[in-house]
N, CA, C and O atoms as a GROMACS GRO file, in nm:
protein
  488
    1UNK      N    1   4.374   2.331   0.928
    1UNK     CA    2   4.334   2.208   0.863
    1UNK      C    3   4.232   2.240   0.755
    1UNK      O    4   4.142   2.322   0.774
    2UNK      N    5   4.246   2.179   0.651
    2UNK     CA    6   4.158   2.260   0.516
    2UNK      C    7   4.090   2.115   0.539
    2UNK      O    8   4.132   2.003   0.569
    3UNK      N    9   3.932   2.186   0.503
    3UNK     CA   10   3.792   2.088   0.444
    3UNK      C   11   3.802   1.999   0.344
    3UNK      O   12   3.906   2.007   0.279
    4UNK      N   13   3.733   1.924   0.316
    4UNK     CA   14   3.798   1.821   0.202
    4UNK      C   15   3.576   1.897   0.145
    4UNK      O   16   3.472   1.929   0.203
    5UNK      N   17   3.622   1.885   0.023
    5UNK     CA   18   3.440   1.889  -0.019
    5UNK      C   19   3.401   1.794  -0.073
    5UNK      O   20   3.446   1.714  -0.156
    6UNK      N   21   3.293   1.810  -0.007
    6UNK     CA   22   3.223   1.617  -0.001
    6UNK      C   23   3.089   1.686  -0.071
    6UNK      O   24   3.039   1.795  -0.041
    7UNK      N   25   3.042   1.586  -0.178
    7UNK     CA   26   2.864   1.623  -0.182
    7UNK      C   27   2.792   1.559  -0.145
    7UNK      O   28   2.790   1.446  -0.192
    8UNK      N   29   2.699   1.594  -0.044
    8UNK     CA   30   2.615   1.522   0.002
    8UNK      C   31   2.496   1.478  -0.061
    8UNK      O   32   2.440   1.545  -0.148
    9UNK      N   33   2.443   1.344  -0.011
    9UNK     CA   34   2.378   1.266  -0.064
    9UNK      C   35   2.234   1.272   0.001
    9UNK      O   36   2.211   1.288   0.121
   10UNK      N   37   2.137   1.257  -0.107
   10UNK     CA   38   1.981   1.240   0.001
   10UNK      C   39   1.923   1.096  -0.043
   10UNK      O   40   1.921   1.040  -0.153
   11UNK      N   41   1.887   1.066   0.058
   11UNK     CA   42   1.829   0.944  -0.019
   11UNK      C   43   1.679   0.941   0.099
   11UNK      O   44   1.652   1.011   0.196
   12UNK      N   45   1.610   0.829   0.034
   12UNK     CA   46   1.468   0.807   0.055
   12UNK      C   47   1.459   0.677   0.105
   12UNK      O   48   1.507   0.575   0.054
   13UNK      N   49   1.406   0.685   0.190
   13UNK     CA   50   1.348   0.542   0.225
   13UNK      C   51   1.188   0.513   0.264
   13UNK      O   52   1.123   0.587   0.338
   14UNK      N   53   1.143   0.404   0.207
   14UNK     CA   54   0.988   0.384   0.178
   14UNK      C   55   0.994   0.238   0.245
   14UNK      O   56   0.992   0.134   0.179
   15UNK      N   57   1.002   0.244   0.386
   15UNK     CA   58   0.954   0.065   0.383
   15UNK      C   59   1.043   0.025   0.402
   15UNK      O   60   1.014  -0.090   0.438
   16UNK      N   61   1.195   0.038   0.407
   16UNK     CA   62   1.314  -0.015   0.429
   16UNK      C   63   1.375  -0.031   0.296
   16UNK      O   64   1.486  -0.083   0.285
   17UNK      N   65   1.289   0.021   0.169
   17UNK     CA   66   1.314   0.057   0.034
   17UNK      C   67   1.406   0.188   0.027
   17UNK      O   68   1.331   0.282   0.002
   18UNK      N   69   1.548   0.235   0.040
   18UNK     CA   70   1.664   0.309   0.036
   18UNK      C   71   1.693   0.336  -0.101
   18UNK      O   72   1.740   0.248  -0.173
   19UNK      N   73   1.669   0.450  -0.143
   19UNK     CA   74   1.742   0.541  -0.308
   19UNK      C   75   1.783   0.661  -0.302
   19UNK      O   76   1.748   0.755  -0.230
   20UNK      N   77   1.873   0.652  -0.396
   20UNK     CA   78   1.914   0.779  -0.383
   20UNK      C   79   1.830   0.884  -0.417
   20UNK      O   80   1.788   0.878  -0.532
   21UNK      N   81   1.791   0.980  -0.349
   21UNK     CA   82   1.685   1.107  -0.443
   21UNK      C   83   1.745   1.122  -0.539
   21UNK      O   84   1.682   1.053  -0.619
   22UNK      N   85   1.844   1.177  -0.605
   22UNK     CA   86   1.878   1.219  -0.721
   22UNK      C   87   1.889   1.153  -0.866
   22UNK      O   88   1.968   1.183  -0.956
   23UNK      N   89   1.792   1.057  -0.865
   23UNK     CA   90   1.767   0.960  -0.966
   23UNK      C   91   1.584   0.999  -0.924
   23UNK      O   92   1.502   0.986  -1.014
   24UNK      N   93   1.563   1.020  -0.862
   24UNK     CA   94   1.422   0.997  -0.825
   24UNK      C   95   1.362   1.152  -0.882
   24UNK      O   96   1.434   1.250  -0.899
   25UNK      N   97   1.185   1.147  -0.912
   25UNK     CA   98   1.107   1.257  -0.930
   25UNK      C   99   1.016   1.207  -0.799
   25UNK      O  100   0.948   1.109  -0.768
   26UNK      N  101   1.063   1.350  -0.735
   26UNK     CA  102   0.973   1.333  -0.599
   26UNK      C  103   0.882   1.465  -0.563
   26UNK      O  104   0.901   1.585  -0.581
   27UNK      N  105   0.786   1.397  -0.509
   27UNK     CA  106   0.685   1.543  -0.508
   27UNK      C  107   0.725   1.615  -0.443
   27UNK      O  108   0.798   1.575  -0.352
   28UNK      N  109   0.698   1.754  -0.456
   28UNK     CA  110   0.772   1.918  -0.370
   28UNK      C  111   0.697   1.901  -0.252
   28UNK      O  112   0.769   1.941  -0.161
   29UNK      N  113   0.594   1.864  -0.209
   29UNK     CA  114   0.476   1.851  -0.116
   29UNK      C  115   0.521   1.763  -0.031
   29UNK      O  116   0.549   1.658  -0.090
   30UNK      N  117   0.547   1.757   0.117
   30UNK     CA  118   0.592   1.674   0.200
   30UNK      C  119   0.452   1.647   0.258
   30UNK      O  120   0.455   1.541   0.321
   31UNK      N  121   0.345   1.698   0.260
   31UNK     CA  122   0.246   1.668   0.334
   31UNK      C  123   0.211   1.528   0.406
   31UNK      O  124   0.191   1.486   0.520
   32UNK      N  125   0.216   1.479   0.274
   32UNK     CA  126   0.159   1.314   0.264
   32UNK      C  127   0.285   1.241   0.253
   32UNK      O  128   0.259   1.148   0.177
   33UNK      N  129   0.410   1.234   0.289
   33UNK     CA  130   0.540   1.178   0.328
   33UNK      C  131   0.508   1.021   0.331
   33UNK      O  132   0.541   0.924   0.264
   34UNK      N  133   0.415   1.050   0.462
   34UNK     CA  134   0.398   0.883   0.488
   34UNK      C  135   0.325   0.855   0.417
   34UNK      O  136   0.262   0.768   0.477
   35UNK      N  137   0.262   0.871   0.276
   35UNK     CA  138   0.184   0.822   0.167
   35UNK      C  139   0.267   0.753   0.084
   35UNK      O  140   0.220   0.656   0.024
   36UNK      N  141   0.437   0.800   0.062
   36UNK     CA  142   0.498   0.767  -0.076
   36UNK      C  143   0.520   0.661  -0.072
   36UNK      O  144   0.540   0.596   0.031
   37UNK      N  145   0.522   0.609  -0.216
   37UNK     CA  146   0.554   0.488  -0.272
   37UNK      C  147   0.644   0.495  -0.358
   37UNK      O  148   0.671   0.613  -0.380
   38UNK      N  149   0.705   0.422  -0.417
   38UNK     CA  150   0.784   0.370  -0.572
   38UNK      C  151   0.703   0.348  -0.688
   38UNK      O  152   0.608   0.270  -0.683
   39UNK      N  153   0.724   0.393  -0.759
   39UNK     CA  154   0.694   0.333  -0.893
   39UNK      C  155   0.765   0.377  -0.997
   39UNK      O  156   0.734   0.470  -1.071
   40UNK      N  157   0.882   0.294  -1.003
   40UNK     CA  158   1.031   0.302  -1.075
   40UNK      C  159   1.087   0.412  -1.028
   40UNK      O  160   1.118   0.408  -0.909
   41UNK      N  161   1.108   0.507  -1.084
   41UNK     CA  162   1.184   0.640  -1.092
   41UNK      C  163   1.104   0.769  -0.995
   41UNK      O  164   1.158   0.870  -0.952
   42UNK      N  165   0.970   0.731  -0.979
   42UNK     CA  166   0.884   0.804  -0.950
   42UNK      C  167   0.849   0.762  -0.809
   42UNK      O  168   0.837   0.643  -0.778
   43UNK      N  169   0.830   0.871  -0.720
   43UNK     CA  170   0.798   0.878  -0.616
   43UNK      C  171   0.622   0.929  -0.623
   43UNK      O  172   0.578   1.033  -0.673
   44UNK      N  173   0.579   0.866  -0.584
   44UNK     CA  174   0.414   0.880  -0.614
   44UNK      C  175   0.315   0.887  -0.459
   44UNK      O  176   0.352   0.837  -0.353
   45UNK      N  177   0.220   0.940  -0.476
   45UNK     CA  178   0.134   0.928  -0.349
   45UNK      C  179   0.055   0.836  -0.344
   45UNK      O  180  -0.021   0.833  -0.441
   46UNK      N  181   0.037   0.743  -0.255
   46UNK     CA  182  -0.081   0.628  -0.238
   46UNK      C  183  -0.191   0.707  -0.161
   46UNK      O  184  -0.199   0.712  -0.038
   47UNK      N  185  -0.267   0.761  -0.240
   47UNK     CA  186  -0.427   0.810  -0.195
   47UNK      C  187  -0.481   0.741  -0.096
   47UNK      O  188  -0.547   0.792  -0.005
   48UNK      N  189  -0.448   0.580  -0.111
   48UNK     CA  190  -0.557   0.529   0.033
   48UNK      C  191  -0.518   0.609   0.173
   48UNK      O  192  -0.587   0.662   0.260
   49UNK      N  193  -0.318   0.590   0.147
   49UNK     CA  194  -0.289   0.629   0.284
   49UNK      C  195  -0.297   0.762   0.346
   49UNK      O  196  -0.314   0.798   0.462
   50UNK      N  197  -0.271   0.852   0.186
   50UNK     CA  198  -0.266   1.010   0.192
   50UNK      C  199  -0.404   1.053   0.303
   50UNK      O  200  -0.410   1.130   0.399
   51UNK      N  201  -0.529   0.945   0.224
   51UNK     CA  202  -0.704   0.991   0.293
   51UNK      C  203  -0.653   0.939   0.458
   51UNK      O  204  -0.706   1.000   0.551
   52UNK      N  205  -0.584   0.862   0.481
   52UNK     CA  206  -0.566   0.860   0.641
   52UNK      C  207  -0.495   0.890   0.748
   52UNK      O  208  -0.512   0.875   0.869
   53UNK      N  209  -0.369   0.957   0.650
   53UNK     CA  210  -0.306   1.087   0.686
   53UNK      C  211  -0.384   1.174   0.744
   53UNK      O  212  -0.373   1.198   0.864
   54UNK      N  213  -0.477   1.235   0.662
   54UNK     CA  214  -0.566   1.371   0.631
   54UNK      C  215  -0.637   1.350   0.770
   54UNK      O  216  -0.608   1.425   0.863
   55UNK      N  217  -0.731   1.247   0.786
   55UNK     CA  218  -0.834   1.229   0.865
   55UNK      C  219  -0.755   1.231   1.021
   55UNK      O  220  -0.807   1.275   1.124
   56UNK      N  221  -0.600   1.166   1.010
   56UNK     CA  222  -0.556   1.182   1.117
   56UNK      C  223  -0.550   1.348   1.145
   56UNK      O  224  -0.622   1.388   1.236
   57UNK      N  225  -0.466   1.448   1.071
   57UNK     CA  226  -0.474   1.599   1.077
   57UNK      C  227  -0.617   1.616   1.101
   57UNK      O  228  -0.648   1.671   1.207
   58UNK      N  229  -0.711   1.578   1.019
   58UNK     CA  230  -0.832   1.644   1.043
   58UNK      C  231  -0.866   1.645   1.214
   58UNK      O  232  -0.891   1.748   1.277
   59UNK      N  233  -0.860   1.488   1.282
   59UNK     CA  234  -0.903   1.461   1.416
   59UNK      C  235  -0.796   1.563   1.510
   59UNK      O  236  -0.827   1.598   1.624
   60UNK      N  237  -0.701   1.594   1.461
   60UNK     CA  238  -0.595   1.641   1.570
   60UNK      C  239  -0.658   1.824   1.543
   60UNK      O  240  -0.670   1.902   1.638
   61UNK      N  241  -0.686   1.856   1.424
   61UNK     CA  242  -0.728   1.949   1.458
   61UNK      C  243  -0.872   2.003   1.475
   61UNK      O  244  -0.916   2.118   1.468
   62UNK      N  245  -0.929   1.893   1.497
   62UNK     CA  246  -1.088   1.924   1.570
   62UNK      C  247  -1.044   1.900   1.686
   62UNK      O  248  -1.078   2.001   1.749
   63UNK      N  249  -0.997   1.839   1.750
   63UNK     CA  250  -0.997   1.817   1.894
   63UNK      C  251  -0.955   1.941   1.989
   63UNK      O  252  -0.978   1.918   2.108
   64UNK      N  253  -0.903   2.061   1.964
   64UNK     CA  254  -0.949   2.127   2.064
   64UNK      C  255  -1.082   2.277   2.053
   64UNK      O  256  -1.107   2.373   2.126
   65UNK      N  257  -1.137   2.227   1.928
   65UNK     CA  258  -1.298   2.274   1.926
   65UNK      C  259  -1.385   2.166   1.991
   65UNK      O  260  -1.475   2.215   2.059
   66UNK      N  261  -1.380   2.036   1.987
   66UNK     CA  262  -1.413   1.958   2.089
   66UNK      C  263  -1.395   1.998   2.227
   66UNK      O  264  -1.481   2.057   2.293
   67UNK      N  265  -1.277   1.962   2.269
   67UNK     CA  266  -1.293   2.008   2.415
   67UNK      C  267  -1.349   2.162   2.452
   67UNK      O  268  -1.378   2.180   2.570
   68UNK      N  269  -1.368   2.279   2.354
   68UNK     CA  270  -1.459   2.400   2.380
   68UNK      C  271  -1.608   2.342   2.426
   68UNK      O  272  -1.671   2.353   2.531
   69UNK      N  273  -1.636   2.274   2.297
   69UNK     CA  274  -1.772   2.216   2.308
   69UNK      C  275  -1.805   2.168   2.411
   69UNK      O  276  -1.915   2.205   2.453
   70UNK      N  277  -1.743   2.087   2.477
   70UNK     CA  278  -1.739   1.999   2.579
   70UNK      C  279  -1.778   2.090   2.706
   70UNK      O  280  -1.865   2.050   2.783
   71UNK      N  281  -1.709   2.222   2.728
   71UNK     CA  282  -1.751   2.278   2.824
   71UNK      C  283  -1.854   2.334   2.834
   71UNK      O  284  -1.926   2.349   2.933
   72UNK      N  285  -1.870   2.386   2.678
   72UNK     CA  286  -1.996   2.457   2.665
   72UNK      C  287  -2.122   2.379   2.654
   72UNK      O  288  -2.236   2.425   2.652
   73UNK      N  289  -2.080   2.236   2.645
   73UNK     CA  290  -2.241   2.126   2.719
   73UNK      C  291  -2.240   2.176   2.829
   73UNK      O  292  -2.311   2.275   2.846
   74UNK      N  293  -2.171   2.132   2.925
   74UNK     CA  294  -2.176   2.119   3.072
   74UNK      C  295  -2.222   2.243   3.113
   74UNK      O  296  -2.304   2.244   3.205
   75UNK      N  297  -2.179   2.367   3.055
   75UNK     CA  298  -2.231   2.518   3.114
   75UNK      C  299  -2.370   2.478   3.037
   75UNK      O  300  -2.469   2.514   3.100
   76UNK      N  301  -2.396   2.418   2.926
   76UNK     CA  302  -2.532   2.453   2.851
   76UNK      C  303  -2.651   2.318   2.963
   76UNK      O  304  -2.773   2.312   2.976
   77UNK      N  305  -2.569   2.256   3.006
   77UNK     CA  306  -2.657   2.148   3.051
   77UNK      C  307  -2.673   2.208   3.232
   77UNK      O  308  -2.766   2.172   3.304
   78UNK      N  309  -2.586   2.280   3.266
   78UNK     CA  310  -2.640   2.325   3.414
   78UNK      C  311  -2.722   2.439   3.347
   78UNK      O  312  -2.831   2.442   3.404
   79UNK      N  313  -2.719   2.487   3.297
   79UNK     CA  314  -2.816   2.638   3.299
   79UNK      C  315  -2.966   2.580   3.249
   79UNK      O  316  -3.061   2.658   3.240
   80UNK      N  317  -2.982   2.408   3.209
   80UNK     CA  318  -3.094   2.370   3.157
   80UNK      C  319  -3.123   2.410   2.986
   80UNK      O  320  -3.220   2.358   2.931
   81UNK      N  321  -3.049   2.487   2.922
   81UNK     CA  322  -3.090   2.510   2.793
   81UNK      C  323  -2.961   2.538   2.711
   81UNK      O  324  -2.873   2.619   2.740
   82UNK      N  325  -2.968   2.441   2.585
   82UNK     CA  326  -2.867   2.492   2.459
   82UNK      C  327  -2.762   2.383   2.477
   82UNK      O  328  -2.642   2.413   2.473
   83UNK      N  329  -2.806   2.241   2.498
   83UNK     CA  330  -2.740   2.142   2.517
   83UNK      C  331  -2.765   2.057   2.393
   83UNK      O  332  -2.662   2.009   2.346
   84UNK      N  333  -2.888   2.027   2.326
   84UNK     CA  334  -2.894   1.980   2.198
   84UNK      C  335  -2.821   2.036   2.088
   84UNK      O  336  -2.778   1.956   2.005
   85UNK      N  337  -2.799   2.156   2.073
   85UNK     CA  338  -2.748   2.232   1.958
   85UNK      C  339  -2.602   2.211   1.955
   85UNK      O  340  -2.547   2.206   1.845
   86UNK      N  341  -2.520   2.195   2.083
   86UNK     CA  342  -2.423   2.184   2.154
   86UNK      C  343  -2.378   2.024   2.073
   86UNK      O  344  -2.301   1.992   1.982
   87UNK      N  345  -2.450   1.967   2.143
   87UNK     CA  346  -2.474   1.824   2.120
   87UNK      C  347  -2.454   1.794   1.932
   87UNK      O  348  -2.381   1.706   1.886
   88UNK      N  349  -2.527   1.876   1.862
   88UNK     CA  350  -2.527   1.841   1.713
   88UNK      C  351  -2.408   1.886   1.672
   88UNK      O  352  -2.328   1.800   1.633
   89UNK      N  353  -2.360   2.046   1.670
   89UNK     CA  354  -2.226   2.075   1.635
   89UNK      C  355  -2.106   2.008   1.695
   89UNK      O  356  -1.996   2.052   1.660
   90UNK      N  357  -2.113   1.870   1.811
   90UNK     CA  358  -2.025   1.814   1.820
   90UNK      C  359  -2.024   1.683   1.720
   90UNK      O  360  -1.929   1.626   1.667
   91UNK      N  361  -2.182   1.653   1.714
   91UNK     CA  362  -2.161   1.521   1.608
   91UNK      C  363  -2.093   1.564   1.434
   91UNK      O  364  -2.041   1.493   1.348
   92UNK      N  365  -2.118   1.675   1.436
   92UNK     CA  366  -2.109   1.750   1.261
   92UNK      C  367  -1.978   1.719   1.299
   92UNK      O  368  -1.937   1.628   1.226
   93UNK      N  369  -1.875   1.762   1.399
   93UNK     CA  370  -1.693   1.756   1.395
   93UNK      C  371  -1.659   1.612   1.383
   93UNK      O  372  -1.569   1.563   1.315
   94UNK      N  373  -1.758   1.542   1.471
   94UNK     CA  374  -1.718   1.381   1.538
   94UNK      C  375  -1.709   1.288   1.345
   94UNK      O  376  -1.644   1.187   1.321
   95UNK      N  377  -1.789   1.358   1.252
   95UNK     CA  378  -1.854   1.304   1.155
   95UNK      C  379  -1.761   1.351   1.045
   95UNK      O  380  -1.759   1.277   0.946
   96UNK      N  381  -1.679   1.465   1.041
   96UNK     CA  382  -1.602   1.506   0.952
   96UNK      C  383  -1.510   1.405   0.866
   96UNK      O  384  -1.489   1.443   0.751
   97UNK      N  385  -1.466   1.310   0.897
   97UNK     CA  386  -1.349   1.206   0.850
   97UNK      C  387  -1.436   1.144   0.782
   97UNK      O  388  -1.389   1.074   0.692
   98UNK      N  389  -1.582   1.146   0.796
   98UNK     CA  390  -1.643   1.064   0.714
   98UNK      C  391  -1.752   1.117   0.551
   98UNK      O  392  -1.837   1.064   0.479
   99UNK      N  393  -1.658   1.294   0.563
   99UNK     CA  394  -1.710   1.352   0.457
   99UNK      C  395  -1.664   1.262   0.326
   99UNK      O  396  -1.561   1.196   0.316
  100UNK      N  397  -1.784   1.279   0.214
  100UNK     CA  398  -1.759   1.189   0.109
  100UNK      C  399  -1.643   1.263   0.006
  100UNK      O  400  -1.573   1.204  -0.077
  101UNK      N  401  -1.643   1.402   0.034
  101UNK     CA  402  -1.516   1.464  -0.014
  101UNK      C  403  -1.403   1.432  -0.017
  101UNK      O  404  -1.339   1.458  -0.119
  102UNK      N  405  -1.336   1.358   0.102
  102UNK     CA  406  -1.202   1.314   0.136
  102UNK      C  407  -1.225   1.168   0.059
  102UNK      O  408  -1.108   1.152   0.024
  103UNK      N  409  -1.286   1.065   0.015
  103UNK     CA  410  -1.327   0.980  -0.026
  103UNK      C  411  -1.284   1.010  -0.154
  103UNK      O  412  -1.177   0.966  -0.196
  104UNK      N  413  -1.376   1.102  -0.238
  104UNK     CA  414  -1.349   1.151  -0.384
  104UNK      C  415  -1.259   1.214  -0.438
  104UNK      O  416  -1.242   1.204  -0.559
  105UNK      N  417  -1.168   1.306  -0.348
  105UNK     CA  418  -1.064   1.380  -0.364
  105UNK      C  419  -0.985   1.273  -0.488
  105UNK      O  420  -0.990   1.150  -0.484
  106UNK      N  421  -0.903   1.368  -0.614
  106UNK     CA  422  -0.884   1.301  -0.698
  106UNK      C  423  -0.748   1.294  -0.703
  106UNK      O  424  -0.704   1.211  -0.783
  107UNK      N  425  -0.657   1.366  -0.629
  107UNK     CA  426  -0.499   1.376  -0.572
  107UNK      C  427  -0.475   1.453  -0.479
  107UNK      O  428  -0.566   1.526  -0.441
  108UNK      N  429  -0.362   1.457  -0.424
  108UNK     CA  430  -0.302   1.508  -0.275
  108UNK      C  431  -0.363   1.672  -0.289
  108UNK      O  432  -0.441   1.727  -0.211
  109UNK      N  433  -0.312   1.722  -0.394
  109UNK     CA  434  -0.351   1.903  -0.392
  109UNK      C  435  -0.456   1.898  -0.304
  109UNK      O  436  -0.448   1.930  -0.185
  110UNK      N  437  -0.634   1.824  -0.405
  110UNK     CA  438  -0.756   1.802  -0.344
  110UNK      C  439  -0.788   1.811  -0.241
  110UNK      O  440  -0.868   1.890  -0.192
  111UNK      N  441  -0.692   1.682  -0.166
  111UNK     CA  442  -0.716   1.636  -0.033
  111UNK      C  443  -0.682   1.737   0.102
  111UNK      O  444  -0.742   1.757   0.208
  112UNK      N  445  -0.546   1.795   0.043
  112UNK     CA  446  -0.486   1.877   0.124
  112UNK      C  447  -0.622   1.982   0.098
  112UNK      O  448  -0.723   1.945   0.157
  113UNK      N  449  -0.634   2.092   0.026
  113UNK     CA  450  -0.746   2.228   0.048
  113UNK      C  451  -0.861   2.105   0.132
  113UNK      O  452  -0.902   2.202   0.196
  114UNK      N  453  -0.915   2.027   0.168
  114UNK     CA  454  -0.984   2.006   0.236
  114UNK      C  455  -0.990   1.981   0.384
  114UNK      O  456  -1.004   1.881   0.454
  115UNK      N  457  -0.975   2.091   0.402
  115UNK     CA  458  -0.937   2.154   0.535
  115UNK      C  459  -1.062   2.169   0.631
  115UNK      O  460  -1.172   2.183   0.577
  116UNK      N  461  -1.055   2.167   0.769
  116UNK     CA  462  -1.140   2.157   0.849
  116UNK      C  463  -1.236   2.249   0.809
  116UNK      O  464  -1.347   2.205   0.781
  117UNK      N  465  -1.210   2.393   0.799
  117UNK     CA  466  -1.315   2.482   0.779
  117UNK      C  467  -1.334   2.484   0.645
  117UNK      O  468  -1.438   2.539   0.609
  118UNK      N  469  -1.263   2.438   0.561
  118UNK     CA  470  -1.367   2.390   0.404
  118UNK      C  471  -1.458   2.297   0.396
  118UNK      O  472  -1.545   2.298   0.310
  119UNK      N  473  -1.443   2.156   0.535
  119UNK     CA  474  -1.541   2.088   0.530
  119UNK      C  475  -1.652   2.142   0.614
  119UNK      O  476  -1.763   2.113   0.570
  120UNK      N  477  -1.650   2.187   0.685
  120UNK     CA  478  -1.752   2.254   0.753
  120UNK      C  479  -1.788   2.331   0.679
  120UNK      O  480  -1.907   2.300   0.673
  121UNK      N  481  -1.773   2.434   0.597
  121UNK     CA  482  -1.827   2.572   0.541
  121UNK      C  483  -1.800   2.658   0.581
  121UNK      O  484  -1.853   2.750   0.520
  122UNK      N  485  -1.728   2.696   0.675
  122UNK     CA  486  -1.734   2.796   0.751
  122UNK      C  487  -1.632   2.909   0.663
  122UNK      O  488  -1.612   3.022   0.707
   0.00000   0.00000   0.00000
């Protein structure tokens, strides 16, 4: 039985908004997916949502330097010492989503290099 050749089609959907990609300029960057919008022909990033994308990645990947921390209170709080310091480098992670960087970031590239250990310094 011979193949019949078919070309396949991609299309996009934003919202229950359905196009074909191949009319569309869409960014190479899937990062921020759930950011895109329309604007005619153009597939564009909405920054508000891209910044709450990010902050979501950011929280998913502090959380298991959190739970380190977490133990290392409890060992720092039975041994009686090194529970404040403990205590601050968890508020610096807890506080990250609220760097003014992710705020100012001026497009997705930006937002994306602002990565856990770029906001920290480390």
């Amino acid at each position: 039985k011979r193949m019949e050749n078919y070309a396949m089609t991609t299309y996009i959907n934003i919202n229950g908004d359905v196009r074909d990609a191949s009319s569309l300029t869409v960014p190479s960057d899937r990062t921020f997916r759930g950011a895109w919008t329309f604007n005619g022909n153009v597939v564009e990033i909405d920054m508000t949502k891209a910044r709450d994308i990010h902050k979501d990645n950011l929280r998913a990947e502090r959380k298991p330097k959190l739970e380190e921390l977490d133990v290392s209170y409890m060992k720092a709080l039975e041994a009686g010492s090194g529970a404040a310091a403990i205590a601050t480098q968890k508020q610096t992670l807890r506080d990250i989503t609220a760097d003014a960087r992710i705020a100012n970031a001026a497009d997705a590239d930006a937002l994306k290099a602002l990565d856990l250990d770029t906001l920290l310094g480390d």
